[in-house]
N, C-alpha and C positions, 0 to 999 in steps of 0.2 A: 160976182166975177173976182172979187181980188179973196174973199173965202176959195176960191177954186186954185187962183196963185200959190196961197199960200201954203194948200196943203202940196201944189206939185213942188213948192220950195222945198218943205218938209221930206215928201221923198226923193227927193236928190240929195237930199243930205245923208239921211238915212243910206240911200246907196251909198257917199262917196263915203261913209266911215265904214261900214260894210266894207268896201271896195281896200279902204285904208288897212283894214285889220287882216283882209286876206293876203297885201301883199307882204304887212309885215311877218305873216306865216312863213309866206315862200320864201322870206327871206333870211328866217331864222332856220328853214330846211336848208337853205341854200349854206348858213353858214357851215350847219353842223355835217354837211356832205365835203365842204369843203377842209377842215378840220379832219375827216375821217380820210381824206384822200392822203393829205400830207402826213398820218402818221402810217400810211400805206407806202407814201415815198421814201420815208425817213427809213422805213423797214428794209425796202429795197435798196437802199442806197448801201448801210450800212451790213446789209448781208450777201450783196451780190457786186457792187460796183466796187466798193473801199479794198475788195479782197483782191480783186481785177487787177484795180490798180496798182496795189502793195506789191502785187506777185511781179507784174511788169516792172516796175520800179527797180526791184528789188535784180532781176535780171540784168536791169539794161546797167546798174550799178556794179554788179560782179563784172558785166562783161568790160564794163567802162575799168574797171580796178585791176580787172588783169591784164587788158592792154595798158596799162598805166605799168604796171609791174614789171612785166614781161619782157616792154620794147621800148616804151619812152626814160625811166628811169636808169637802165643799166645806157640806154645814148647819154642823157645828162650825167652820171657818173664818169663815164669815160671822156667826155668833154671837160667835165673837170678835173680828173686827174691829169690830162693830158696839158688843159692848162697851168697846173699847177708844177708840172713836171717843167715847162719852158719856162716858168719863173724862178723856178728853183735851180733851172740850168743857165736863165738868163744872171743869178744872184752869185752864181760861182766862182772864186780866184781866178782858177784855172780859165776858165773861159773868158774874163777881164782880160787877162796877161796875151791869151792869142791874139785878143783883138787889136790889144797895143802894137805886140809885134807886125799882125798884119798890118794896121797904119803905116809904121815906119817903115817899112817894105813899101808900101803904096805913095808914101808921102809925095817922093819927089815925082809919080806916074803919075800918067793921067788916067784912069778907072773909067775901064768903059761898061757899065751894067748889063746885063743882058737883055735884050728884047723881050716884052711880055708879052706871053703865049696866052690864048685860051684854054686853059686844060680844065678838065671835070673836077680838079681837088679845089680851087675855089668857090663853085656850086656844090658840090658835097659840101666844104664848110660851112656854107649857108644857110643849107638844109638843115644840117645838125644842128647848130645856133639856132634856126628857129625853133623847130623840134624843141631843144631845150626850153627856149622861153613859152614859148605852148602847156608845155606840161610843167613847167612852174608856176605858170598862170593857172591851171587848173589844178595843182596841189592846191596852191593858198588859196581860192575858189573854194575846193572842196574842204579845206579848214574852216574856213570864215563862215559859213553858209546855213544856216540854220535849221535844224533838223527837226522835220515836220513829220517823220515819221514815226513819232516817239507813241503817236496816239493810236495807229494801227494795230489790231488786233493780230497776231499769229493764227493762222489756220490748218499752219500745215501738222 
């Protein structure tokens, strides 16, 4: 009886390395399938996706550059001319000397201001001031920003 054990030890062994060497087949197929898929991905990626991308990129960048161009820049322009034009009028003689005179005219009155209105040119200034700072914010954004696109290939 234990002659009869030992040979059924014997073949269970024999199967489990049998059993062992088939799986590490499947598993050396398994790699080398796995291996062939990803330089199927890599193929795809960089002759169908990369190009996709670039192209949209590349789009939403003009479109983004010429509304940068077109409509936010000549706002901030003119907002700073405009400011620089009240500083340079606020820096004036001539404009000093009115205001003296207006005092001494006013001194011995009593100055009554005028009531403030709601009018649209304070929210327009607002507007534009932000406007400005927006597209300040995204000029130096687009300075600072790192250009990833350096490694895309040209297709067109």
């Amino acid at each position: 009886m234990a002659r009869k054990k030992m040979t059924e030890a014997e073949a269970l062994k024999a199967h489990a390395e049998e059993l062992l060497h088939e799986q590490q087949r499947v598993l050396a197929h398994a790699g080398s399938v796995v291996r062939e898929a990803s330089r199927e991905l890599g193929r795809v990626t960089s002759e169908e996706v990369f190009p996709r991308v670039a192209r949209g990129t590349r789009v939403a960048a003009q479109t983004t550059r010429d509304k940068l161009v077109e409509e936010v820049l000549p706002t901030v322009a003119s907002v700073i001319g405009s400011t620089l034009s009240v500083i340079d009028a606020a820096r004036d003689k001539r404009v000093k000397e009115v205001t003296k005179q207006v005092a001494k005219l006013t001194a011995g009155k009593k100055v009554v201001a005028p009531a403030a209105s709601a009018s649209a040119g304070k929210y327009i200034a607002a507007g534009i001031g932000i406007a400005a700072l927006l597209g300040i914010g995204y000029v130096v954004w687009q300075t600072f920003r790192a250009d990833d696109e350096l490694w895309v290939s040209e297709d067109e």
